[in-house]
C-alpha positions in Angstrom: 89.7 31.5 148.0 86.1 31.2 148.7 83.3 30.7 145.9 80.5 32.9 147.6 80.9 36.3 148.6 78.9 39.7 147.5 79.9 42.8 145.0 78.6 45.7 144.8 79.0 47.1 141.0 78.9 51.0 139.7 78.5 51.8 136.9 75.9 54.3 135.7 75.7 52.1 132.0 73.0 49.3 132.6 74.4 47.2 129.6 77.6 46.8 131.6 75.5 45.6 134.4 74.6 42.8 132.1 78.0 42.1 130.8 79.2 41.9 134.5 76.5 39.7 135.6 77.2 37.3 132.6 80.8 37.4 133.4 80.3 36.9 137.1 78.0 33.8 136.2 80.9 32.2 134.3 83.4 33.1 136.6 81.7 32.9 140.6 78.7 31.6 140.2 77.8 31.8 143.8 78.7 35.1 144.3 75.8 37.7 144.9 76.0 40.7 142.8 74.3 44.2 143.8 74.4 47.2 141.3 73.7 50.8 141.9 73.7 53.5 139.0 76.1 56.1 140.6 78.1 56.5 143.3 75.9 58.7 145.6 73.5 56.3 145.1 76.3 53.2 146.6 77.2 55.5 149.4 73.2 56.3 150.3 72.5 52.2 150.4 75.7 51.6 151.7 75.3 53.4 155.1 72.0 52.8 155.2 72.3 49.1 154.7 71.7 46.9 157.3 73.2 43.8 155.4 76.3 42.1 155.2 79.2 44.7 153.6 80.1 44.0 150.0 83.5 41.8 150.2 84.2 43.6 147.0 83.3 46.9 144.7 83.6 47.2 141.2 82.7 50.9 139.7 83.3 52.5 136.4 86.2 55.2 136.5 84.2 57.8 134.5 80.7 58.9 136.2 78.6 61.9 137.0 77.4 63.4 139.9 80.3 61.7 142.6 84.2 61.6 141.1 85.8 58.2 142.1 88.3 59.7 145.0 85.0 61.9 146.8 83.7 58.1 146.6 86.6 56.4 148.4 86.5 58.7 151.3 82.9 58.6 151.7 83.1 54.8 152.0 85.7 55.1 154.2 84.4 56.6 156.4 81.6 53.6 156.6 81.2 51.3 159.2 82.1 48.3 158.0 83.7 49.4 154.4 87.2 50.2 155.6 88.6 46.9 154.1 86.1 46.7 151.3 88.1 45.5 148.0 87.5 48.6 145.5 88.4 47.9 141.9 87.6 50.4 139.1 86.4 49.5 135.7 87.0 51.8 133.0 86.8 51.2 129.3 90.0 53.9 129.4 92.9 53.6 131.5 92.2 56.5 134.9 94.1 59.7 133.6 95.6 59.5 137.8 98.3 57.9 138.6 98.4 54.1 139.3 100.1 55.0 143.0 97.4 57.5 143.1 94.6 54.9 143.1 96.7 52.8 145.2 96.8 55.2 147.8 93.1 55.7 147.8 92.7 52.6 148.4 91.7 51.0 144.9 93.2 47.7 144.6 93.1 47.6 141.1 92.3 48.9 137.7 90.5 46.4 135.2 89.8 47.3 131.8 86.3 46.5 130.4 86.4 43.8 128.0 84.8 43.2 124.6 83.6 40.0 125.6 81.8 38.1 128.9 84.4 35.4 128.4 87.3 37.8 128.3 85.7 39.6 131.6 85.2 36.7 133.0 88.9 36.3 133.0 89.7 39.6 134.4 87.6 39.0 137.4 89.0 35.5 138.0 92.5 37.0 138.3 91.3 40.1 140.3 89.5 38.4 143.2 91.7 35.1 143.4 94.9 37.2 143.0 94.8 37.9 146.3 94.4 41.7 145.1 91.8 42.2 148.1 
């Protein structure tokens, strides 16, 4: 598994974005992290982008404005995003089923820890699992 990549994270709760960062830091830290506050935000910079595609997306279950499944087919339908790693983060297990998610194409569900270090964790066995 490589040490540098880039994620794009979701998650309308800037203190997350923090948390993530901190446990990204401790877990990858040469990865390059991006962060957008909802999902129609991700999908505006995503096709409008001109950068490198995220190797991997991280967004919170639970957001206004954009549910999670309008998301995944929106980035679908991407250039460039069809073999994007999605994970969601929710601080509650998705009330969908786990097939559900798999057959939108989310590659897994990670629950949002109480701690960086405990985080940190989670995204080591997420990315290096081979889940992508």
């Amino acid at each position: 598994m490589r040490d540098s990549f880039k994620l794009l994270v979701i998650d309308d709760d800037q203190d997350d974005h923090e948390i993530f960062r901190g446990a990204l830091d401790i877990a990858f830290p040469k990865a390059f992290c991006e962060f957008a506050l909802d999902r129609a935000d991700a999908i505006k910079t995503l096709s409008n982008n001109k950068n490198v595609a995220p190797d991997y997306i991280f967004m919170d279950w639970n957001m206004p404005k954009m549910d999670a499944e309008e998301f995944m087919r929106q980035l679908r339908l991407l250039p460039d995003m069809q073999g994007v790693g999605v994970f969601v983060l929710s601080g509650s297990a998705p009330y969908v089923e786990l097939e559900h998610l798999h057959a939108l194409g989310v590659k897994k569900v990670l629950m949002k820890q109480a701690s960086i270090a405990l985080l940190s964790h989670e995204l080591i066995n997420a990315i290096g699992s081979g889940a992508n």
